[in-house]
N, C-alpha and C positions, 0 to 999 in steps of 0.2 A: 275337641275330639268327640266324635257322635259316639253315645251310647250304647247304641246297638253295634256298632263295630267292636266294642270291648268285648259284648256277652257273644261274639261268635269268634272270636281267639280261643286259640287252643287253651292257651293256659286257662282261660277261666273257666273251660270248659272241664281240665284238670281239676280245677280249685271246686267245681260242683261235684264231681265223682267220689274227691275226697271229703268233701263235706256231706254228702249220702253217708258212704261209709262210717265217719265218726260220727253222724246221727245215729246208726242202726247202731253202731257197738254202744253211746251212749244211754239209747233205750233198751239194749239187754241189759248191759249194768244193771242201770237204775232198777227193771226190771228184777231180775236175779237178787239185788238188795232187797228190795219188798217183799218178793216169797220167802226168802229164808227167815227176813224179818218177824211175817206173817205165822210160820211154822216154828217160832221161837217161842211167840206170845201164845200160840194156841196149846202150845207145851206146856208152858209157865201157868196157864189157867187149867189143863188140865189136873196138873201135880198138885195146885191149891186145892182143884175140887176136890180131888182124891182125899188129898191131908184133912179137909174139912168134913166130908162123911164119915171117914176110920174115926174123928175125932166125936162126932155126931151119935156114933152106934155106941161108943164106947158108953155114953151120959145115959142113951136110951136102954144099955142093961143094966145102969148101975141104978135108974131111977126112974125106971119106966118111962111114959108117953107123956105122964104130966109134965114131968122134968124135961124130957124132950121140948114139950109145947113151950115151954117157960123162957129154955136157952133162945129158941127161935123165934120168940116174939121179943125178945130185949134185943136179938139182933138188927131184927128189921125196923129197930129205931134206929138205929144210927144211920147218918148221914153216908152215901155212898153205899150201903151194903148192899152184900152179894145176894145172889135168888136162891128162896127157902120155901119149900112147901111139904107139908107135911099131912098126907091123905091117908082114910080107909083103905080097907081093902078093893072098896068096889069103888073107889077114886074121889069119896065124897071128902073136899078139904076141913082141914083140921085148922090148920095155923101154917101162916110165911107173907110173903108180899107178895103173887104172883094171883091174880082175879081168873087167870083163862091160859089154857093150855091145849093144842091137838090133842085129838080124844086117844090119841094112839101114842103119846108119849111116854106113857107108866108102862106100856110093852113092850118098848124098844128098848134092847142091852146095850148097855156101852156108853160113850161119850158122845153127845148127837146135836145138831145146832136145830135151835127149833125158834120159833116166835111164840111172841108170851106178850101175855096183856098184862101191863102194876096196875096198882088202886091207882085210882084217880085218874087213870089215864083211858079213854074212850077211844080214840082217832089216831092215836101212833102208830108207826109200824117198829117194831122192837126185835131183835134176835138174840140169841144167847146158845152159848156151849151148856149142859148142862147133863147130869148124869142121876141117872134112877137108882136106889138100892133098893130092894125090900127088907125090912125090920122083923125081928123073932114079930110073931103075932099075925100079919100079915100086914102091916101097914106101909106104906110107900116114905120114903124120903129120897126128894128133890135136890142137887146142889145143883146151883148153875152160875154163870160169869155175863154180863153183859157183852155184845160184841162192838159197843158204841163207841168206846175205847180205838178197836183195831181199825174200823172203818173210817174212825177218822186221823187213823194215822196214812191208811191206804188214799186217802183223799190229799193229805198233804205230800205222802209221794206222789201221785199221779199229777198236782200241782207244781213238783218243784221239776217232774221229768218236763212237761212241757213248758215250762219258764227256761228249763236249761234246753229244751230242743228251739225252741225260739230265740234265745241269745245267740247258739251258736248258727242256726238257718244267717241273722244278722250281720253278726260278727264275721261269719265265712264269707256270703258274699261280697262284703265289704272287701275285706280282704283279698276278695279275690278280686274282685276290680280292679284295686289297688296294685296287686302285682302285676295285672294282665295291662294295666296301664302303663305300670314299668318295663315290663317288656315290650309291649307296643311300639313303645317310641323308642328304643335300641333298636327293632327290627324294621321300624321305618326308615331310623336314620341310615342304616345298611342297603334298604331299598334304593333310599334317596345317591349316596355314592354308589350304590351297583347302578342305575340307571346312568348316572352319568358316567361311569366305565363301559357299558354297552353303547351310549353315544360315541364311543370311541377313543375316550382318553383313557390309553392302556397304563400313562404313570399314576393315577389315581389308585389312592388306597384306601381300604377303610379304616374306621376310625376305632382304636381302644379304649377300654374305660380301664383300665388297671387292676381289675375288681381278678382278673384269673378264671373267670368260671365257663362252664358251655360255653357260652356265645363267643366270650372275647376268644377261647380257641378255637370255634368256629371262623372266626375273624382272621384269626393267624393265620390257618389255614389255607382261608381262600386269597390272604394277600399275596403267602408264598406260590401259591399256584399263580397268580397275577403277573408276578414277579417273573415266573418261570416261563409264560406265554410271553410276556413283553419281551425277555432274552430270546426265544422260538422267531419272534416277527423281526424285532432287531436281524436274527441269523438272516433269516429271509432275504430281508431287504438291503440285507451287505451281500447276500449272495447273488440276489437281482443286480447288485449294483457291480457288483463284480464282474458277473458272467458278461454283462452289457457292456463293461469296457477293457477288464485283462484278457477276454478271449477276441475281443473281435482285436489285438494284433495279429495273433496266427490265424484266425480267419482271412485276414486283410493279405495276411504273407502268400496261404494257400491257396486264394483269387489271385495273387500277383503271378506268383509260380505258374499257375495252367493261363493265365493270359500268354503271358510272355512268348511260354511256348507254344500258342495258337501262332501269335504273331513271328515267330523269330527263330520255331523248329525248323532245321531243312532235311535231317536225315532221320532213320528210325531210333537211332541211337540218342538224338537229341530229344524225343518224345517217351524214349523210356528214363531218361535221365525225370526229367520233370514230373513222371509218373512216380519215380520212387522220391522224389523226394516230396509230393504231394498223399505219398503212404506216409512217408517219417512224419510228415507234419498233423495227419490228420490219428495216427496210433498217438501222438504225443497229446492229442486235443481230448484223446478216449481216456488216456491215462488220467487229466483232467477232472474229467467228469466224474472219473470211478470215486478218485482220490473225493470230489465234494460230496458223493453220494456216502462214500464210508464216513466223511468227519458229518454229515446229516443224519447217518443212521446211529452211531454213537451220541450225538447230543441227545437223539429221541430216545436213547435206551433199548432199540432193536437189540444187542446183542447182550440183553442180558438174559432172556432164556435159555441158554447155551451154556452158561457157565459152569465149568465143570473147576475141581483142584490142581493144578497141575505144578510141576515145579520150575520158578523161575530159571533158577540154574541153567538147565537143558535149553530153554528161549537164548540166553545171554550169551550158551556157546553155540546154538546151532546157529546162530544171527553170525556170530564172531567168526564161523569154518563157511558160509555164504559168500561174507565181502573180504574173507583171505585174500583169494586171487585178485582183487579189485586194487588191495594195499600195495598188495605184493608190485602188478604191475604200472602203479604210480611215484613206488617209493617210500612206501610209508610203512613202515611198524606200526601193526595193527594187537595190541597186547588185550588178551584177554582174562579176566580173573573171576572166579564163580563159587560163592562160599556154597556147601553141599546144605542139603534139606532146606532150602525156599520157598519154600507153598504161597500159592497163592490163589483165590477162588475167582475164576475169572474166566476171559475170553484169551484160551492159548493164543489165537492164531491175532485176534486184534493186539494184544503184549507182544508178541512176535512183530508186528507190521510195525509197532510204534518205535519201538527199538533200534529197527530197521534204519527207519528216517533218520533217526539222530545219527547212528552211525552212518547213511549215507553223506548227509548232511557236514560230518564230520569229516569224512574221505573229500568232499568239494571244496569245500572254505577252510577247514580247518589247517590246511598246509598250501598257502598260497604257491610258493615257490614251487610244490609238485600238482599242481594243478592241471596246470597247462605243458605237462609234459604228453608228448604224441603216444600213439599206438606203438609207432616205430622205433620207440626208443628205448633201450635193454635197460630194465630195470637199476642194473650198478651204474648208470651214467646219472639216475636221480641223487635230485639232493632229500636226505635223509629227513623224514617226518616222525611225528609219533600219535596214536588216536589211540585210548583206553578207554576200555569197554569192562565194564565190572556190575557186578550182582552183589550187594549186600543184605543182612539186615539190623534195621535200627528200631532199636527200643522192639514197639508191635506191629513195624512197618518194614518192608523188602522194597530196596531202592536198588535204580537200576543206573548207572551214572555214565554219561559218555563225556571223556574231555581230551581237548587238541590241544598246540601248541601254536593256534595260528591267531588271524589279528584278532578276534575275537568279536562283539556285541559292544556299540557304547550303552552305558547304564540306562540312558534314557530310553532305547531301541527294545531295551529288551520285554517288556509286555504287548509291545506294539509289533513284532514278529512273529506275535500266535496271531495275530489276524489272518484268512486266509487273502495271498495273492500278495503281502508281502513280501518286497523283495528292498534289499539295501543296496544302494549308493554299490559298492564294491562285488557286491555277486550280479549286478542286471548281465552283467558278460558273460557267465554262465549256464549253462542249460540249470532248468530248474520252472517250478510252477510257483514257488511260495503257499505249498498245502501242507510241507511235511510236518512242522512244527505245529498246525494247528490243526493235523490228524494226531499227531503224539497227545497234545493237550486235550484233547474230545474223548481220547480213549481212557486217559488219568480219570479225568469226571468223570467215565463210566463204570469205571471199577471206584467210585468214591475216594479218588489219590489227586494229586497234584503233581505238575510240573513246574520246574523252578530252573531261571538263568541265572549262573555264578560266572564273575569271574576269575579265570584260573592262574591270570597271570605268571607268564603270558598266555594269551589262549580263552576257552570258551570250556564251563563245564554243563552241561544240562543234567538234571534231577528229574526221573521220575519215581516218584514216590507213592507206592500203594499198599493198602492193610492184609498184613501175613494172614495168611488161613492159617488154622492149630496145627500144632506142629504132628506128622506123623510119627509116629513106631514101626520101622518094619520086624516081623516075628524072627524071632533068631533061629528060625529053620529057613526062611527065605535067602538069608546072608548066604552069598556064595561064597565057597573056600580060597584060602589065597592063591593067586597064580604065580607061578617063578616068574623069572625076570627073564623076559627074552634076550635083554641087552646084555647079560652079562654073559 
């Protein structure tokens, strides 16, 4: 892997920013250590000098100048000692270890850092804190401290700040390579499968490391989206395959229809015959279309801008007083049952259409025997059915259930009848498109529910099953008062 590809990755570009910053805050530190360190020491030699002149004046009134000379010359025997001088008034020295001083020293108050020349020493440069008293009489005393001490403490921090800013400059970039080389080749290997999924192989997924972090749920992510496009193109290309051959029979019906009539009309009556029935067939082609166009616009999620709360209940009975008269005049008891407060957040009018289907669905097949009873045929001459239609709810879910008493789903059939354009072996005799069931199913996925075939033995139950909204409150000023009984 070339090098220069590592140092232009983000992360190690990260790994530099962060390594900036833990330099600067490691040189304040360090920094901020050393002056307070500096401003301790300079404390601690102040407070000696002090203790050592109070100590100094005190010998000088008990024994005059001689006594004075005497202490400060046995001092500045010893190994290590501190700076002593003891001058006239007009600054001519007496006794200490100090050869040369700025002429302006003995008139400066206070504690002051100066340069000072020792015996023996010609060519050094030396500094020292050091502090001036005057003595009853008028003579001068000197205390002072070397600063050779602190400077070479300020030399060994300033050595250890850039030994530590030079380990860590090392350490970090290393480091940072090191991760940016880790991530590199994760994000390669993501390239290298996204490439060959942009060649076109929509089952290709990428690959996990197990590790949990960013990337691998960045991973997740884009396989589920993968996932989700491959089901989008599959839709497609069943609906391409569909259109291309369940519609061209009514196609082929409604070409046959107006030929025939070219051919074989001989009065006007026979040319409106064939007109209407080249309407029925061509409304039926529309119903079609609408039908793929809602189970397409429910897979993409169109109707979830719309969704408002509404109460199931209300969907289960206005669906159930719709295909009354439809039961009524084939035969069949149509029972409906609707537990009160159903909330559901959703698409009323798509929950309303899917409901629909099942119950139509259920009025076609569900009662073979009254199926194919005529228009013309008074209702008491059918033989008796039953379709139930019922709203519940379960557990944190509102199920909407439609079930018959007719031949029902073999086991195996029953996933393969949400396909659109499905149709069985026993219903191709009847009018129907094979979309209802896999318009029910497109709308469950879009309220995040499911639909489910049972059987009822005898008979067919369908489940649809969607997540309840909270449950409402209505304010107990809203409650209307009871009404009498008009029956009674």
């Amino acid at each position: 892997m070339a090098i220069g590809k590592l140092f232009r990755t983000t992360v190690f570009k990260i790994s530099l920013a962060y390594l900036a910053i833990s330099a600067i805050g490691a040189g304040v530190v360090l920094g901020a250590v050393g002056w307070n360190m500096e401003r301790l020491i300079n404390a601690q030699i102040a407070q000696t000098i002090d203790t050592d002149i109070t100590g100094l004046s005190e010998q000088y009134e008990q024994g005059g100048i001689r006594r004075l000379v005497n202490i400060i010359q046995r001092r500045t025997r010893r190994p290590g000692a501190r700076l002593y001088l003891v001058t006239t008034a007009a600054g001519e020295p007496i006794a200490g270890n100090i050869v040369r001083l700025p002429p302006d020293i003995l008139t400066r108050p206070g504690l002051v850092e100066t340069a000072y020349q020792p015996p023996g020493d010609t060519g050094g440069k030396h500094r020292a804190l050091a502090r001036n008293y005057v003595l009853a009489g008028g003579f001068h005393l000197l205390v002072g401290h070397d600063l050779a001490e602190g400077e070479g403490l300020r030399h060994i921090l300033g050595q250890a700040l850039l030994t530590s800013l030079l380990w860590l400059v090392a350490i970090g970039t290393l480091g940072g390579l090191w991760v940016a080389r880790r991530v590199l080749n994760r994000v390669d290997a993501i390239n290298a499968n996204a490439q060959a999924i942009v060649a076109g192989d929509l089952s290709g997924r990428l690959r996990l490391t197990g590790s949990g972090d960013e990337l691998d749920r960045l991973v997740q992510n884009f396989n589920a989206m993968l996932e989700r496009i491959a089901v989008l193109m599959a839709g497609l290309k069943e609906v391409s395959y569909n259109i291309a051959h369940d519609l061209k029979t009514p196609l082929t019906r409604l070409r046959g229809g107006v030929e025939q009539a070219l051919r074989g009309a001989k009065s006007p009556e026979d040319y409106r015959g064939a007109l209407e029935n080249a309407l029925d067939e061509s409304e039926r082609l529309i119903q079609i279309f609408d039908a793929l166009l809602s189970i397409a616009r429910a897979q993409a999620g169109a109707g979830r801008e719309g969704m408002i709360d509404f109460d199931a209940s209300s969907v289960a009975r206005d669906v159930g007083e719709l295909y009354e008269p439809v039961a009524e005049e084939r035969g069949i008891v149509l029972a409906i049952s609707a537990e009160p407060g159903l909330y559901l957040h959703g698409s009323r009018e798509l929950a309303g259409q899917a409901v629909a289907n099942l119950v139509d669905n259920a009025l076609k097949y569900g009662c073979p025997e009254a199926a194919g009873l005529g228009r013309d045929r008074a209702p008491a001459q059918a033989p008796q059915g039953t379709v139930e239609l019922s709203a519940r709810r379960r557990g944190g879910n509102v199920e909407f259930v439609v079930a018959d008493r007719g031949p029902g789903i073999a086991e195996h059939d029953r996933l393969r009848v949400l396909d659109r354009f499905v149709r069985l072996e026993n219903a191709r005799a009847r009018p129907g498109s094979g979309l209802g069931l896999s318009l029910a199913a497109a709308v469950a996925r879009l309220h995040n529910g499911t639909l489910r075939i049972e059987g009822n033995e005898p008979g067919l139950r369908v489940v649809i099953r969607l997540p309840a909204a909270p449950v409402r409150r209505e304010p107990r000023a809203a409650l209307a008062p009871p009404q009498p009984d008009k029956a009674a």
